[in-house]
N, C-alpha and C positions, 0 to 999 in steps of 0.2 A: 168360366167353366172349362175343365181342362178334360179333352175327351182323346180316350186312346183307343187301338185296336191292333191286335199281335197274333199271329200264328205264331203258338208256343211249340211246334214239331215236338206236341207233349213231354216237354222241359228236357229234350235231348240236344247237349250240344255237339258241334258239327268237329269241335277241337280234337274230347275226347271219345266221343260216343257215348256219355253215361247220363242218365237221369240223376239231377242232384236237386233234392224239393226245396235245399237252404241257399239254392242257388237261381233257382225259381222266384224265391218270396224274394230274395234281393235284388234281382228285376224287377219284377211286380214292382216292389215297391220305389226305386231310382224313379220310374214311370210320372211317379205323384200322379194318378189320372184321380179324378170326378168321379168319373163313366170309361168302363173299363171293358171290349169285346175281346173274348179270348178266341181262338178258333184248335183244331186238334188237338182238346183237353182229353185227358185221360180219366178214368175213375175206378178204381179197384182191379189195375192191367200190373200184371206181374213185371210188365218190363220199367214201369214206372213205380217198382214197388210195393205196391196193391194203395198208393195214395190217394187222395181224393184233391186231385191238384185245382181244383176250382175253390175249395177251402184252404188252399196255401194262397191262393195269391189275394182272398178275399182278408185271409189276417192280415198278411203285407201290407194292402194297401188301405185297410181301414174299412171296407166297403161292410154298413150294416146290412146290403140286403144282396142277393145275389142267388143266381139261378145256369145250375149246368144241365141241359137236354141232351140227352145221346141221340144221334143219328144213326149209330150203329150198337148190336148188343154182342160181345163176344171181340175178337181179336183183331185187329184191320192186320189184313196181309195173311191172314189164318181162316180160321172159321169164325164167321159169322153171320147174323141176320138182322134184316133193316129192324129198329129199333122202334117200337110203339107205346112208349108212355107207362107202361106197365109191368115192366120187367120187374124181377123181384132185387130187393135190397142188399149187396155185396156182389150182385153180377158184375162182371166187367163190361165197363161200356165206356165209349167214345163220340167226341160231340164237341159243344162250341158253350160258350159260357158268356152269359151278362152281371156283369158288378156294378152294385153304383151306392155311392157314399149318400145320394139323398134317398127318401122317403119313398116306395113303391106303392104305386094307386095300383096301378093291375096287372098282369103278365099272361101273354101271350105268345102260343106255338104253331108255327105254320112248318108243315113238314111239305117239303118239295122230292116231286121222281124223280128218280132217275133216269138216266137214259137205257132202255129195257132193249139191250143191245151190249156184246162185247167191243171195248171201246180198244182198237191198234195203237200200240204206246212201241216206242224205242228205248231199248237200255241204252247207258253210257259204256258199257260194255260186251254189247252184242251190236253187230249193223243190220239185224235182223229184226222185225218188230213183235211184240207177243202181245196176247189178247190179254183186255184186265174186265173183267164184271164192275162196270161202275157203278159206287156206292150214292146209295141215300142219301138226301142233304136235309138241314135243320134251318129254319132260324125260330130265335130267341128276341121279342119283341117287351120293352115296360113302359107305362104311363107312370113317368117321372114327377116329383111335385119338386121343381128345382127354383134355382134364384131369379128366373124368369115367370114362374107359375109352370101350371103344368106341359109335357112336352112327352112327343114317344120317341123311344131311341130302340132301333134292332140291330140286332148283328146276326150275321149270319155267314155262312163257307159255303161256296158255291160249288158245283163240279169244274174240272178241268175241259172238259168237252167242248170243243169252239162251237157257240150258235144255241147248243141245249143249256150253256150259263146263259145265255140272253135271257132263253125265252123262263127258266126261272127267278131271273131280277125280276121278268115285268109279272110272271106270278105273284111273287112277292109282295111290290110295290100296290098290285090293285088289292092284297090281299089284306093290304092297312090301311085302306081308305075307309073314311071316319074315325080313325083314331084322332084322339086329340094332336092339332101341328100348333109349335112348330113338331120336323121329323126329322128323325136324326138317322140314317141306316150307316151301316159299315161292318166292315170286316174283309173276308178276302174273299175277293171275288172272283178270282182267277181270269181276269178281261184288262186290258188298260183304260184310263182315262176319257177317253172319246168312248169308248163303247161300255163305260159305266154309264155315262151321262146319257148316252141315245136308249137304252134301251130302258133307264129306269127312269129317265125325264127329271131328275135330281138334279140339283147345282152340286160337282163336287168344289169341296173348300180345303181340300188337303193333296199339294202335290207334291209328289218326292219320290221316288226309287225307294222300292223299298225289297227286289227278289232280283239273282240271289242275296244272302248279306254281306255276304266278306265284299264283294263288289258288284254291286246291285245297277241293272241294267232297264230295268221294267219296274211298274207300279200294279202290282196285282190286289193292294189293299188301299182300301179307300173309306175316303167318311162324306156320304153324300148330305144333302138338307134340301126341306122344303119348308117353306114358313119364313117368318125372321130370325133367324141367327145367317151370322156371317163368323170368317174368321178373323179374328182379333191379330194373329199375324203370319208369318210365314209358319208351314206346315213342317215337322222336324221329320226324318227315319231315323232312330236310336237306334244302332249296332247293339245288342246285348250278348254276354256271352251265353247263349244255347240258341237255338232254331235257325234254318235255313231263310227264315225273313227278319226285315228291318222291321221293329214297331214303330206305326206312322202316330204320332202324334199333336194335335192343336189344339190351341185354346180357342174358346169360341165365345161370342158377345151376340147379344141382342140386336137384329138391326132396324 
C-alpha cells in the first residue's frame, strides 16, 4: 500500500507563480499513491481558477472515493471566516483533502482552534515582525476497507504556532480513539520528527526533508501509525514542479 501526503501551496508553483490544474493532475498522478492527503486545497478561489482541485488530483490518481473539508470559507490572506460544514455550494473555500483508491466505510471531521490570539510572524522582507490572526485547522479522518481489512487513515494541516500544534496533534489523536487501528495520521504538521512522535505517541514511519523544496532542511510532513503497519521501505520526498514542500511518500506493509 502506497501512502502519500503533499502540501499542494493550492497547485501554485514556486518557478512561475501560476496555478496550472494540468499540472497538478500530473503530480497527482507521478505520486501513484493508494491513500492520498493533500493539504492547502483550493475549491472555487479565483486564484486557482474557480477549480475544484481535490477533483483534479482524485481523476489523476484514480482515487473512487475522496473528501475535501474547508477550514476556511472565503480567501486566505483576504476576507474570511473559520469554515463550518455548511457553507453554500460554489463559495470559495480552502482546506485539506483525503483520497483513497479503496472502499470507504466511514468519514470523519474533527475541526481544531485556533490560537484566539494574533500570532508575531517575520517577512523575508521586512526586519520588523507583523501580527497574523491565526487560521482554523481541519482534519479529514476515513475507515478504510484496504488489503489488510479495515484501517483509519487522517490527514490533517496543523497551525504554524510552536506548542498550540502540539497541543492540537494530541486533540486530535484522542479525538480518534476507537476508531478502527491499525492508524494511519499524516499531513503537515508544521513540528519535526521528535515532536510529531511526543506529542501524538505515534510511531513515525516516513523520514525525509521534505520544507523548503528546492532544498529542504526540515521535515514538517509526516505519516505517523499505530497498530500493525510498518514501512516496507525507505521513505521518498518527491520534488515536484508547484509547492513550496517536498511530497513525503511510503509504501507501507502489514507488520
Amino acid at each position: 500500500m502506497r501512502i502519500a501526503t503533499f502540501n499542494i501551496l493550492h497547485g501554485r508553483s514556486l518557478d512561475d507563480g501560476r496555478v496550472d490544474v494540468d499540472r497538478l493532475a500530473a503530480a497527482v498522478k507521478s505520486l501513484d499513491a493508494d491513500v492520498l492527503g493533500l493539504q492547502e486545497v483550493d475549491r472555487d478561489q479565483p486564484r486557482s481558477m474557480g477549480a475544484d482541485l481535490t477533483a483534479v488530483a482524485a481523476e489523476a490518481m484514480g482515487a473512487e472515493h475522496s473528501q475535501f473539508v474547508a477550514a476556511i470559507s472565503g480567501t486566505p490572506g483576504g476576507t474570511w471566516m473559520a469554515a463550518t460544514g455548511e457553507e453554500q455550494p460554489g463559495s470559495a473555500s480552502y482546506g485539506i483533502s483525503l483520497l483513497s483508491r479503496y472502499p470507504v466505510v466511514s468519514w470523519r471531521v474533527v475541526r481544531l482552534a485556533p490560537l484566539n490570539a494574533r500570532v508575531p510572524l517575520w517577512s523575508p522582507d521586512s526586519r520588523r515582525p507583523f501580527l497574523l490572526h491565526d487560521e482554523p485547522r481541519v482534519a479529514v479522518a476515513a475507515v478504510l476497507d484496504g488489503p489488510f481489512g479495515q484501517f483509519t487513515v487522517c490527514n490533517t494541516h496543523l497551525t504554524f504556532v510552536p506548542r498550540w500544534n502540539g497541543r492540537q496533534l494530541r486533540t486530535l489523536v484522542r479525538s480518534l480513539e476507537g476508531t478502527p487501528e491499525p492508524l494511519v495520521l499524516m499531513g503537515d504538521l508544521n513540528m519535526q520528527r521528535k515532536a510529531a512522535a511526543r506529542h501524538s505517541g505515534l510511531e513515525p514511519i516516513a523520514s525525509a526533508v521534505t520544507f523548503p523544496a528546492p532544498r529542504p532542511t526540515r521535515q514538517l510532513d509526516h505519516v505517523l501509525v499505530r497498530g500493525k503497519l510498518r514501512a516496507a521501505g525507505p521513505a521518498e520526498a518527491v520534488r515536484l514542479p508547484l509547492s513550496d514542500h517536498r511530497a513525503l511518500v511510503v509504501e507501507v506493509d502489514a507488520g
